[in-house]
Structure formats: structure tokens, C-alpha cells
FITI-749291 format. One line per field, with one value per residue (C-alpha): z, x, y; residue number from 1; chain. Coordinates in steps of 0.25 Angstrom, whole numbers. Layout:
FITI-749291
up	c(Z, ...)
east	c(X, ...)
north	c(Y, ...)
k	c(NUM, ...)
c	c(A, ...)
This chain:
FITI-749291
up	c(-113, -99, -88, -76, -64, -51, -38, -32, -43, -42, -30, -28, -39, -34, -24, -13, -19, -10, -10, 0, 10, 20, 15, 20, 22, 10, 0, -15, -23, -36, -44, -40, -46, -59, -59, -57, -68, -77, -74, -77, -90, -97, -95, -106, -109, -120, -132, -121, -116, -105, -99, -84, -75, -61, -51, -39, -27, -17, -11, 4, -5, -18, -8, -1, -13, -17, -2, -4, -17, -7, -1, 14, 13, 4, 9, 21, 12, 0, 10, 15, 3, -3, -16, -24, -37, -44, -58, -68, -82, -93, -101, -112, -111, -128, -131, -126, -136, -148, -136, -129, -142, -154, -165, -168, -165, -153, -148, -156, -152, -139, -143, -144, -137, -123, -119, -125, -120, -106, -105, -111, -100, -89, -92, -97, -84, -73, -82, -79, -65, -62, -69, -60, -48, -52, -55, -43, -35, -44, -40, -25, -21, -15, -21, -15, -28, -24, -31, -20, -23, -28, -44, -49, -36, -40, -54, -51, -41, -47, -62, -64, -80, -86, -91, -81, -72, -59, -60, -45, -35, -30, -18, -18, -10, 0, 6, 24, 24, 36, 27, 18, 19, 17, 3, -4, -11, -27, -37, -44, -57, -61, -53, -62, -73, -86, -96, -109)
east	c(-91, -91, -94, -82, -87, -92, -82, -89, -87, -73, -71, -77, -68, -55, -54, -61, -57, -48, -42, -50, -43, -53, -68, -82, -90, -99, -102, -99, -110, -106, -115, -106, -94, -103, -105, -91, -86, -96, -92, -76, -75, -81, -68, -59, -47, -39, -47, -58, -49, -55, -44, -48, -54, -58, -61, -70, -66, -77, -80, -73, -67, -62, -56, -49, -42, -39, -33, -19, -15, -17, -4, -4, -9, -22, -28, -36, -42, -44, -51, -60, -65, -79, -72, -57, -55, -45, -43, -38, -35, -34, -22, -30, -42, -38, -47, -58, -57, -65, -76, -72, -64, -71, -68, -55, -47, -39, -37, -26, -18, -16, -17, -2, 3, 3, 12, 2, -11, -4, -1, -16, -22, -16, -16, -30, -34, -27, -36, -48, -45, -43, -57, -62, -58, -65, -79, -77, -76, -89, -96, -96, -83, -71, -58, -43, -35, -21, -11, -6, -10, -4, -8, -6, -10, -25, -22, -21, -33, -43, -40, -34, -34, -37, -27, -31, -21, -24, -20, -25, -37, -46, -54, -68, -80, -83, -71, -69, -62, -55, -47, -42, -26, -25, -27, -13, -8, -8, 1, -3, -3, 9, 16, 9, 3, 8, 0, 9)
north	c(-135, -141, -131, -131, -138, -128, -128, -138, -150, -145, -146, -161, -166, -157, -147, -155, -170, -178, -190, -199, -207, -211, -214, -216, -228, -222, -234, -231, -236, -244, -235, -223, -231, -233, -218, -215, -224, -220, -205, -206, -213, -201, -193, -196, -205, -206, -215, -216, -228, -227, -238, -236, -247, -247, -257, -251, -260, -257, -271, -275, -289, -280, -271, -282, -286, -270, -269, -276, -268, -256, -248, -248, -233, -235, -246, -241, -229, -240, -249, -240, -232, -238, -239, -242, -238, -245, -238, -245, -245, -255, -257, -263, -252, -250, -263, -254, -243, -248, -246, -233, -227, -232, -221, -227, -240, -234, -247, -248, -237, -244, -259, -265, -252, -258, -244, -234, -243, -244, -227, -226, -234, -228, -216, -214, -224, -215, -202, -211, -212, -198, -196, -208, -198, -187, -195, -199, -186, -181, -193, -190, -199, -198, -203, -209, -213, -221, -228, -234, -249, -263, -259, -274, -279, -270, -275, -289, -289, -280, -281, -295, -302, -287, -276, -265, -261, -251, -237, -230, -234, -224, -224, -219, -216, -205, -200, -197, -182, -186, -195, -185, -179, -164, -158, -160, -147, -146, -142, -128, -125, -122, -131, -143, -137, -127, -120, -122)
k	c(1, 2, 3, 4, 5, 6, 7, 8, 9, 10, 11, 12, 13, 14, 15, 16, 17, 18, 19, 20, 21, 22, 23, 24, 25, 26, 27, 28, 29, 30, 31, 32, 33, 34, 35, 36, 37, 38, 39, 40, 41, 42, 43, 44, 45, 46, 47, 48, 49, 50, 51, 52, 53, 54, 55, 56, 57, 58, 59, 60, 61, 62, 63, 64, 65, 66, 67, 68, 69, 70, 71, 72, 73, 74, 75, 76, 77, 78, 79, 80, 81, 82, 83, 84, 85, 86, 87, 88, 89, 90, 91, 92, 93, 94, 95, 96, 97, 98, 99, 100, 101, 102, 103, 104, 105, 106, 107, 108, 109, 110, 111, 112, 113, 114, 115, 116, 117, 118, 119, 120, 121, 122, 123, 124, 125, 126, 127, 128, 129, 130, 131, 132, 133, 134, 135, 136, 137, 138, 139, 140, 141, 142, 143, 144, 145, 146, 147, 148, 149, 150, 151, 152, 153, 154, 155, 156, 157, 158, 159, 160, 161, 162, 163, 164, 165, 166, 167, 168, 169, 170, 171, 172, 173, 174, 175, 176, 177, 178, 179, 180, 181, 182, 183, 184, 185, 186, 187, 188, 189, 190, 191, 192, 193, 194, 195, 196)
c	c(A, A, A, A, A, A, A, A, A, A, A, A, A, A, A, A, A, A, A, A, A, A, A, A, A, A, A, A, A, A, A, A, A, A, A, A, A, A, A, A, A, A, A, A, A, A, A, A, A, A, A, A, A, A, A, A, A, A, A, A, A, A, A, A, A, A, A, A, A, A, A, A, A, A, A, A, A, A, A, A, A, A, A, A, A, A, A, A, A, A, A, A, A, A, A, A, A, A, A, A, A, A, A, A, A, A, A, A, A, A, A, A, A, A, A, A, A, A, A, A, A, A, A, A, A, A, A, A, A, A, A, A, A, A, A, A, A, A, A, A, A, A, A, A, A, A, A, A, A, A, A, A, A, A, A, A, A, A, A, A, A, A, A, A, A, A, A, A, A, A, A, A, A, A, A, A, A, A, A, A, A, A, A, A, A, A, A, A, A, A, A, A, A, A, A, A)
């Protein structure tokens, strides 16, 4: 039986946890983005599909190309953050599962259902994501996830001759309060939420 987390764990992965618009010249080592990889992809996904890539664009050249995929509005954040996440997920993630799902063929459950295998990949993907967030922020970093880019631009730039297609980016690194907009109100419970 897992324990609840203390206030303090909480807070660094909730209460407190912004969305980062201006950052800090502090470097993120490669080796952080191998611990947080290797933390998020325990959390589940359906089969263990596991569809979610990730391109880490950290260098000034991979951000030159990143930049023009960019609305107007992100790319001065994007630019300055030590790191860019683009999270990804591969349409044909199913030709992995005799790996990551070997008790059964669930290959072919997905396998000629492009529909199915496309909702799967997506969905599970964006799960994986959100799960890349939050090992993020357990890790120390800050995080400024966006939609507002080119997708098949990213696609075509970052991912080109494979079947991954992005989903979000999400910058990371060490975030400068003085960037941050005032805390946004929440829904309550009952306003999104019932106990049937």
C-alpha cells in the first residue's frame, strides 16, 4: 500500500508548480533528461504501449530549426529555456508490443486498425506527456508546455521518414519567477467532477 505524499511533495508537484515563461541561464545536463525519461515511462499505458517519443532540442542549431514552427507568442520563452521538449507519439508504437506487451499478441489488436492504433497512440502519448510533467517537477525543473507551434512543420523537421507525429512541446529548465502571470483560478469540484 503506497503512503500519500507530505505537503511539501505536493506542493512541488501542484500547489506551487507554475507554468514557466521566462528562465534562467542555468544548464540542463543531459544526464537529468536520462533520469527523467527513465522516470516517466514506469507510469502506465494502455498494453504498456508506451507510444510516446521525445526529441530534447537543447543546442543553439536544433533550436534554430525549432524556431520557425513557433507562434509569434512562444518563441522568445522557447528560445530562452535550456531545453524543448517536443513529445511525440508513434502511430506505429504496436510493432513494439511483442517487447513491452509479450503475454499476448497485442499487436494485433492494432495492426490493420489504423483508427483504433491512431486513438491508442494519441491518447496514451498525451498520458505520457502529462506523466513527463510531473517527473519533471520531482526532478527539480520547471515546465512551460504549449501547443502553439507548426505540428507538421515539428513533424517534418524533427521526425522526418518515421511515423511519430508531435503532440505538445514543453519547456524545461529552471524557471525566473518574474516571468510568471498570476495564479489562474480552478474549477471546484463540483463544478467538474460527480461521484456516481
Amino acid at each position: 500500500m503506497s503512503n500519500k505524499l507530505d505537503a511539501a511533495a505536493l506542493d512541488q508537484l501542484f500547489f506551487s508548480a507554475r507554468t514557466h515563461n521566462a528562465w534562467s541561464p542555468r544548464e540542463v545536463p543531459d544526464a537529468l533528461l536520462r533520469e527523467l525519461v527513465d522516470l516517466m515511462k514506469w507510469a502506465p499505458t494502455s498494453a504498456n504501449s508506451s507510444p510516446a517519443r521525445i526529441a530534447f532540442v537543447k543546442s543553439a542549431a536544433a533550436k534554430a530549426r525549432l524556431k520557425p514552427c513557433l507562434m509569434e507568442g512562444n518563441v522568445v520563452k522557447t528560445m530562452a529555456a535550456p531545453v524543448t521538449a517536443i513529445i511525440g507519439h508513434d502511430l506505429k508504437f504496436y510493432d513494439h508490443l511483442p517487447k513491452l506487451y509479450p503475454a499476448t499478441d497485442a499487436r494485433s489488436w492494432f495492426s490493420g486498425n489504423k483508427t483504433f492504433a491512431d486513438t491508442s497512440a494519441f491518447r496514451n502519448g498525451s498520458l505520457q506527456g502529462g506523466y513527463l510533467i510531473l517527473a519533471a517537477r520531482a526532478l527539480g525543473l520547471d515546465c512551460g508546455p504549449m501547443s502553439g507551434f507548426d505540428n507538421d512543420g515539428v513533424d517534418r523537421e524533427f521526425f522526418p521518414g518515421t511515423e511519430i507525429k508531435s503532440n505538445f512541446i514543453c519547456n524545461l529548465g529552471y524557471g525566473d519567477p518574474k516571468g510568471l502571470y498570476p495564479r489562474a483560478p480552478r474549477f471546484d469540484f463540483d463544478e467538474m467532477a460527480a461521484i456516481v
